[in-house]
C-alpha positions in Angstrom: 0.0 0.0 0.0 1.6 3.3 -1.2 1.8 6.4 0.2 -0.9 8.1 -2.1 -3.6 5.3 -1.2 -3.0 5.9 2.8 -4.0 9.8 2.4 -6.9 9.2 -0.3 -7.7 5.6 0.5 -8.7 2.8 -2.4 -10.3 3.9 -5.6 -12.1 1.2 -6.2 -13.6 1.0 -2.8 -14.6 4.8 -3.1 -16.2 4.3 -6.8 -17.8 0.8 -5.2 -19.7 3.5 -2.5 -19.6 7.3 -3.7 -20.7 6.4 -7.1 -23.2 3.3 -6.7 -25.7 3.9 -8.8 -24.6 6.6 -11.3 -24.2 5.5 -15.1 -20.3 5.3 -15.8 -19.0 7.3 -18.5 -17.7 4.8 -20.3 -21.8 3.8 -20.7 -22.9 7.2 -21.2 -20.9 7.6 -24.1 -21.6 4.2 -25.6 -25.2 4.8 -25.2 -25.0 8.2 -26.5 -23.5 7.2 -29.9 -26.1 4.2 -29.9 -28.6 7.0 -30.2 -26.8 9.4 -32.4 -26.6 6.5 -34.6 -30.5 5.9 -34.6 -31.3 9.5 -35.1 -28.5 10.0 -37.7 -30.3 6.4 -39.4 -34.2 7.9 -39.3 -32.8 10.9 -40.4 -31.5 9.2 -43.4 -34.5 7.2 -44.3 -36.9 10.2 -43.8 -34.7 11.9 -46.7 -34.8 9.0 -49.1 -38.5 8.9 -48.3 -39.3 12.5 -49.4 -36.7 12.5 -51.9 -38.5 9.2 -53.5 -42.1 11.0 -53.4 -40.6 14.3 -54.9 -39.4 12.4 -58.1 -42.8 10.3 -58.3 -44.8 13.3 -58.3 -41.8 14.5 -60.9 -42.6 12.0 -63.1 -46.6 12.0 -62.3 -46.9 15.6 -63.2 -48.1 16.5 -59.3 -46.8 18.5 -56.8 -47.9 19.0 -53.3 -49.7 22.3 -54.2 -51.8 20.6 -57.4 -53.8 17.8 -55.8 
């Protein structure tokens, strides 16, 4: 047992009480790019989606203000 971990005592044993419960940041981070990766993914499709209905009322003659 060093010096260091006398005066401020074991880190895991302080993470094991002081932080029970909290979301680490390793997690937060992971689970924030698991969203970013949805939203970035519905985005996408949304955009292919409109885009795809813009050309078939293109080639239909339509718009959104004719119908």
């Amino acid at each position: 047992m060093g010096l260091l971990d006398r005066l401020f005592g074991d880190d895991h044993q302080r993470a094991a009480t002081k932080y029970e419960g909290r979301e680490s940041a390793t997690d937060r981070a992971a689970r924030q790019r698991r969203q970013s990766h949805r939203r970035t993914g519905a985005q996408r499709a949304a955009q292919q989606g409109q885009a795809w209905e813009d050309r078939d009322r293109k080639r239909r003659g339509t718009s959104f203000w004719t119908w």
